[in-house]
N, C-alpha and C positions, 0 to 999 in steps of 0.2 A: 504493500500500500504506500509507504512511505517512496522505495523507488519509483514508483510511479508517477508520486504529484510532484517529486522532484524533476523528472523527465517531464513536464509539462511543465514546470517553471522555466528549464532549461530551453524549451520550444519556442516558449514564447520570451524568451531573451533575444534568440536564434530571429523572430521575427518582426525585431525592430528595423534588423536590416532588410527588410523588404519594402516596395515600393519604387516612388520617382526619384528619378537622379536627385533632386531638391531636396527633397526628403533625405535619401540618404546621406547626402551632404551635410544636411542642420543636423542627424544623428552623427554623424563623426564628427562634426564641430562640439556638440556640446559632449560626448564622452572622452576627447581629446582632455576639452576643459576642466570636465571632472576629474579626470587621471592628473590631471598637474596640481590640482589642487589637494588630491590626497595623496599623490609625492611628496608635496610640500607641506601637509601637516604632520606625515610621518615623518618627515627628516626635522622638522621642528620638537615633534615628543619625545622622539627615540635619541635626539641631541641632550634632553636635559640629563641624561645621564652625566654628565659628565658638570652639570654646576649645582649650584646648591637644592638641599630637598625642600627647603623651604617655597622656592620658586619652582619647583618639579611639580610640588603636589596643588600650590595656586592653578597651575596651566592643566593637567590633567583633571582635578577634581572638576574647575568650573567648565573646562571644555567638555567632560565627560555629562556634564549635567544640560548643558547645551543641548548636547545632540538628543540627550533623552528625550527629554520639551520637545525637540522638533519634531519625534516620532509623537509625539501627543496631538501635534496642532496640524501639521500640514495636512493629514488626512482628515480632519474636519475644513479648513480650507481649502485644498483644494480636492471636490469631489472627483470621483469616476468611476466608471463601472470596472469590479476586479473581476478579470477572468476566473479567479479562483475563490469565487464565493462560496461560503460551505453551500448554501442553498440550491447551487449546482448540482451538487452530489446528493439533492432529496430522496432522487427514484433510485440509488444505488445499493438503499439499503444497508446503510456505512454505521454503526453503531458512534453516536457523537463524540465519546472520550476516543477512540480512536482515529478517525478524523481529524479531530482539536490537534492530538498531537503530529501526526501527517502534515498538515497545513503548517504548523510550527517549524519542523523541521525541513519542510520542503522552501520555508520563508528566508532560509540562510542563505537563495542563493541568488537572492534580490539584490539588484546591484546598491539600495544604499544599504545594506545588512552589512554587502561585504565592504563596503567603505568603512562600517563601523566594526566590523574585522580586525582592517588596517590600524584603522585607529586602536584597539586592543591590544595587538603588537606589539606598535609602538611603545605602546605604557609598559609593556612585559620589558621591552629593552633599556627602556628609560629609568627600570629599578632592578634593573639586574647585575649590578654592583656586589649584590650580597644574594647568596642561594637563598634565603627566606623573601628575600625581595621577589625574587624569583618567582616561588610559590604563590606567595597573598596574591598576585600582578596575575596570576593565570586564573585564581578562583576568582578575584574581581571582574576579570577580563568576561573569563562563562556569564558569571552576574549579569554585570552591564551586556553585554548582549540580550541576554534572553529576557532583560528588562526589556531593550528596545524594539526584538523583534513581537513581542507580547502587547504592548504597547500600541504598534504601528498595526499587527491584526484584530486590537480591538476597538481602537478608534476607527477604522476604517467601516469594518462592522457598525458599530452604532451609524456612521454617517450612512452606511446603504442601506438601514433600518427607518433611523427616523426622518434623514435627507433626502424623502423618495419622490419628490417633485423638482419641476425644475426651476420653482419659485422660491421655495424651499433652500435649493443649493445657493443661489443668488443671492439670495437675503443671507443665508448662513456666512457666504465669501464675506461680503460685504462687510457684515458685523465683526468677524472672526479679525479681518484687517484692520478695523475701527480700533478693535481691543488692541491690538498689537503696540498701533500706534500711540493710543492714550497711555502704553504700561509702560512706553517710553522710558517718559518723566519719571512715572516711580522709582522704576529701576534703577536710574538715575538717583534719585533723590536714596534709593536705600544702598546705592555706593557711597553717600556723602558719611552714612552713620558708621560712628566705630565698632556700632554696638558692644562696648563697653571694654574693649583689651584696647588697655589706655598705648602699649608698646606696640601694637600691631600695624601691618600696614592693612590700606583698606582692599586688596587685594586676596590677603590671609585671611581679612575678616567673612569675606564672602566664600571663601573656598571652606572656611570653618564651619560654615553655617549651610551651607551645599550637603557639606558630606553628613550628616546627621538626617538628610531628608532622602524621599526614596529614590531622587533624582540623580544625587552623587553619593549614596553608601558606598554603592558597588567598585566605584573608583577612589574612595578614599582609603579604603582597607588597606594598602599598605602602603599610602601615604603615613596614615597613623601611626603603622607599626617603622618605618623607618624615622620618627620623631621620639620613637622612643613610648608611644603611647599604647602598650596592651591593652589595655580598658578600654581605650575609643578604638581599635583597630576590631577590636571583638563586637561592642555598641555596632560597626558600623555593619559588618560582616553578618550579625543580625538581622539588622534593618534589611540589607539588599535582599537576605534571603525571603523572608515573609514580604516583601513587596513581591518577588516573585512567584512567591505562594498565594500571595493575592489575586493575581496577574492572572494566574494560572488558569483557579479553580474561577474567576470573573470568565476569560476564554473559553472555556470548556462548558459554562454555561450560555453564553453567547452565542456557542455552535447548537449545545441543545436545541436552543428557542429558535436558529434561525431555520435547523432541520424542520420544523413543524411548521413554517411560517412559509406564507406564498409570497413571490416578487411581485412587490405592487408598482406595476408601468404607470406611468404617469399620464392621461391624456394629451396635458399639454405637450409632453415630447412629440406626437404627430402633428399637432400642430402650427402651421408657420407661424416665426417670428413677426413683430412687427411694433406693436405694442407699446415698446420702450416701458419707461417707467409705470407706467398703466397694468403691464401685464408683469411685473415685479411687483408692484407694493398690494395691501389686501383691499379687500372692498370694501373701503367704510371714508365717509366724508374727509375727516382730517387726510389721509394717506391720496385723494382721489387730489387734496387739492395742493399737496404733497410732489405727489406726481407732476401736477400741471406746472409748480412751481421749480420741481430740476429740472424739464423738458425746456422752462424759459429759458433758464439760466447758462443751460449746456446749446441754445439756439439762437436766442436775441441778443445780436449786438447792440442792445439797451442795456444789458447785461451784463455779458462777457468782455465789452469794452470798458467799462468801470472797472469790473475785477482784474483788468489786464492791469491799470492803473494802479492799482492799491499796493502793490510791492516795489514801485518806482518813485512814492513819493516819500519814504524813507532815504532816499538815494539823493533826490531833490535837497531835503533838510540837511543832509550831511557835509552839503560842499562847502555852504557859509561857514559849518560849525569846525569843519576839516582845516579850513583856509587861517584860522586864526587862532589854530593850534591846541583846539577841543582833544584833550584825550581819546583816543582809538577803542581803548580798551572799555570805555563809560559809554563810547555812544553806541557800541556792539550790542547792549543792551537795551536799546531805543528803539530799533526798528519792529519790533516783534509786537510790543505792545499798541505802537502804532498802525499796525496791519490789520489786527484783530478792531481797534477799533471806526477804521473805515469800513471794514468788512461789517460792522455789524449797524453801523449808519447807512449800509446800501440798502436798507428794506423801510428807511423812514418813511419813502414814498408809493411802497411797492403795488398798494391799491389802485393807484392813479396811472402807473403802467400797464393794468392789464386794458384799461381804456373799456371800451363797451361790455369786455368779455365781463365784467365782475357781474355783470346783469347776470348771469345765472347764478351766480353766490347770493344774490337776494333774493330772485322770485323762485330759486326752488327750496326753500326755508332752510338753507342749512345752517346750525347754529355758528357764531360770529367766536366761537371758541375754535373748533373746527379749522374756520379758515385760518383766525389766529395761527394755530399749530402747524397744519400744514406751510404756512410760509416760511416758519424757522427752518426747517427742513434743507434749505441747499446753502443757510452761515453755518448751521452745528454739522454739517457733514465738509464742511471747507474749513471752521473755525479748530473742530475741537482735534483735527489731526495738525491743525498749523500749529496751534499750541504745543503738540505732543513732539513734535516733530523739531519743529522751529528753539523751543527751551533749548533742547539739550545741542542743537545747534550754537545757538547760540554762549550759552556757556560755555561752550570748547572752543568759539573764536576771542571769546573776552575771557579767558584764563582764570574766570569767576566762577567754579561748582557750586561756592557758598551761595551765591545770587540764583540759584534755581527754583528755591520756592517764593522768592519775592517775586519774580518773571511770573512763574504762575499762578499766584497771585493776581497782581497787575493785568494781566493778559487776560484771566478769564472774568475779572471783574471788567474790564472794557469791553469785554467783548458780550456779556449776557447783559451788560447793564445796555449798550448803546441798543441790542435787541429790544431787552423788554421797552426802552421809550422806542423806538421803530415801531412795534405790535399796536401801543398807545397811539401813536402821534398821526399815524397813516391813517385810522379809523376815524381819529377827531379833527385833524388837521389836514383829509390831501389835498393837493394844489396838481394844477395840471402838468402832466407830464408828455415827455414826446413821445408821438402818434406810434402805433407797432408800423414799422416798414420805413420810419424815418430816421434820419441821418443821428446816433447816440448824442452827437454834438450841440445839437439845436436845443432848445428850448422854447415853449412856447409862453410870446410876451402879451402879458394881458394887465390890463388896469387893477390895482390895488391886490396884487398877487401875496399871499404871506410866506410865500416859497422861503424868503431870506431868513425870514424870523424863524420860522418853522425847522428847518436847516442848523439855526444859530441855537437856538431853544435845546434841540435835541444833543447836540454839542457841549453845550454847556452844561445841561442837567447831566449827562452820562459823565462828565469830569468830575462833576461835585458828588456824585456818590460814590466816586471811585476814587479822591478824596485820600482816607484815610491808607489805603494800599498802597497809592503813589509816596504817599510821605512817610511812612515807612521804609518802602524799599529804598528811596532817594536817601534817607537816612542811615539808613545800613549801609549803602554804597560809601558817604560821604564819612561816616564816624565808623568804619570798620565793625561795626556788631556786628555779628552774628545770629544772634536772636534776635533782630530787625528783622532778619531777614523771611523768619518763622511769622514773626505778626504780619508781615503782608499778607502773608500766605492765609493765614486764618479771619482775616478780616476780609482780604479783596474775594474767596471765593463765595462764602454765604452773603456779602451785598450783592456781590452779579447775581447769583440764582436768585436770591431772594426779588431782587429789580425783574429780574426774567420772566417771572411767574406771578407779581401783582402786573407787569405791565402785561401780558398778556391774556390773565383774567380782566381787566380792565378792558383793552384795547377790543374782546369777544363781546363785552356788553354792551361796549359801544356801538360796535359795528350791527347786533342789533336791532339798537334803537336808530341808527342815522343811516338806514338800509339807502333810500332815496339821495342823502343830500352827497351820500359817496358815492353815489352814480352821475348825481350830474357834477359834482369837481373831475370825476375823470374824464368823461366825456369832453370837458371844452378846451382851447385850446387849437 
């Protein structure tokens, strides 16, 4: 049994090389790629041999917990149909503990398995200084494998379980990358803590605290035991084990239930695409109007030419402050907060852009919360990865870690506050805006317009509740605190949310009660 679904692993390895020349080609390019890449991680492991263990077991513990993760996520992100679904083998009458382990064993010869192989190796080489090194470096090695390839067949699993649409998979991607990019920051920010080994580097610290979880037991085992530590070399040697005893008897039930379970096809898969955002989000008013609002975004040059704008006027402000000899390193931390919040001042008018169309947001009674929601929809899906993304950028060109929760701080308090008065301001305040199909440039000039004030208003109020963040972080920057940098953080994120969610229960009620008078502000012009 086992040779068998091994020789079908084999097969269909055998069958990537089939196909058009093009195809072939983009498959030897990117296995070329992957081959250099795991030469060069193995001549990197298998070198620490030779310097100190304290930097041996940093690089293999947190690398070894890396790759774990990865076998966790990428197969929830990215979906696809496995040829070797147990559920294949329903009609064969395969008794499920049987099969569980077949599919296990046949999983070793999955090209990232054996990447994590290589990587295995390497760690073997990298503590093979001493015959006990030797030893713990191979039981880890089994470990960490059989964690990963356990792992990657039961994530996969759950996603062809409960990923069984193709709206479903889309939404999954979607969210799965969202998360990635928001854990950024964290990450980030739980590199800054020493979590409390006042002598440690913060490098030690993370690889310390890896190897006690079930991500990097299996590779710290004889890190611990070359530091001299029995007692955590054993702790970890534990953990690995019952995580894969975990693993195990989770797989093995996983095969049961899918043996019994029929492949649910998906309608939508026969049918043609087209849809866009419509045929992705669910069927309920906020999401419809959701939809309509990333199809502008991603379509109208009323739109995507503002946001083309918003990362060039950080660049604008820079030249005066560059010219007369503004520190580099202070103003690295300027642009990011200023980004978020133009971005979240682009929806002050967004009612008065859709011009005639809002007519169906009023006469088909959808409620004015609804619409509300749906329009945050294409800042929090632009904002909250810019934040995630953009901090720890940021921080690595201004040489500032400590300034990471002030940044996020600042950032998301401009960025939810300038929204929630946007939600407000459009409902109570729009003014006319340019026609769809006209030039983003124009403006339409009409007598006694409050567009400036309106504009100026929204500007102004999102500065002053944002207020206490800014004078903080500016403070920590300027007086070296540290815990400055902390009260940004705690103040500027609950004022943006909190600004977020009265302006946009406000901004729903509005909209309403002044169904009419925001159809004809958008309408003129």
């Amino acid at each position: 049994m086992v040779a068998q679904l091994v020789g079908l692993r084999l097969a269909l390895l055998r069958n990537i090389f089939a196909g058009s020349r093009a195809r072939l080609f983009g498959v030897g390019v990117g296995l070329l790629a992957g081959l250099i890449a795991v030469i060069a991680v193995f001549l990197r492991i298998s070198g620490l041999a030779s310097l100190d263990v304290v930097l041996a077991r940093n690089e293999i513990v947190i690398g070894g917990s890396a790759i774990v993760l990865a076998f966790v996520l990428v197969p929830l992100l990215i979906q696809r149909d496995d040829p070797m679904d147990p559920r294949r083998f329903a009609l064969f009458g395969i008794p499920a503990p049987r099969l569980a382990l077949a599919e296990a064993v046949s999983a070793l010869v999955a090209l990232p398995v054996v990447a994590v192989v290589v990587f295995a190796v390497a760690t073997v080489v990298a503590w093979s200084p001493t015959p006990l090194g030797v030893l713990l470096a191979l039981v880890g090695s089994v470990l960490g494998v059989a964690t990963c390839v356990l792992c990657g067949l039961i994530f996969s699993s759950i996603s062809a379980l409960v990923l069984v649409t193709r709206r479903s998979r889309e939404v999954a991607g979607v969210v799965g990358v969202f998360v990635l990019v928001l854990l950024a920051p964290g990450v980030a920010l739980a590199l800054t803590v020493n979590w409390g080994l006042a002598a440690s580097s913060l490098s030690l610290s993370v690889a310390l605290l890896l190897g006690f979880t079930p991500l990097g037991a299996a590779w710290a085992i004889p890190a611990a035991a070359a530091n001299g530590d029995s007692g955590g070399a054993l702790l970890c040697f534990l953990i690995a084990v019952v995580t894969v005893a975990v693993l195990w008897l989770v797989w093995r039930s996983l095969v049961t239930l899918m043996l019994t379970s029929t492949r649910s096809e998906s309608v939508e898969q026969a049918q043609p695409g087209g849809l866009g955002w419509f045929g992705s989000l669910p069927s309920t008013p906020a999401a419809a109007v959701a939809a309509r609002s990333l199809t502008y975004w991603a379509r109208d040059p009323r739109y995507y030419v503002p946001l083309i704008i918003v990362p060039i006027v950080p660049v604008i402000l820079a030249i005066p402050l560059l010219v007369v000899g503004f520190p580099l390193e202070y103003y690295a931390l300027v642009p990011l907060p200023i980004m978020c919040l133009f971005l979240g001042f682009a929806i002050h008018d967004d009612v008065a852009l859709d011009n005639t169309a809002v007519w169906l947001h009023i006469v088909s009674g959808r409620r004015g919360l609804a619409d509300r929601l749906g329009r945050l929809a294409p800042v929090l899906l632009i904002g909250l990865p810019l934040i995630g993304i953009g901090s720890v950028v940021t921080v690595f060109v201004s040489r500032n870690a400590d300034a990471l929760p002030a940044l996020l701080g600042v950032s998301s308090c401009l960025l939810f506050a300038s929204v929630g008065f946007g939600n407000l301001i459009s409902a109570r305040f729009p003014y006319a805006a340019t026609r769809p199909g006209e030039s983003p440039f124009t403006q339409p000039q009409l007598t006694g317009s409050t567009s400036v004030f309106v504009q100026v208003g929204t500007l102004v109020g999102t500065l002053a509740v944002s207020t206490p963040a800014v004078v903080f972080g500016v403070q920590a920057i300027l007086l070296g605190q540290p815990d400055l940098y902390w009260t940004a953080l705690w103040w500027g994120v609950p004022i943006g949310v909190l600004v977020l969610v009265l302006g946009t229960l406000a901004g729903g009620a509005v909209f309403n009660r002044r169904g009419p008078e925001i159809l004809a502000a958008s309408v003129r012009g």
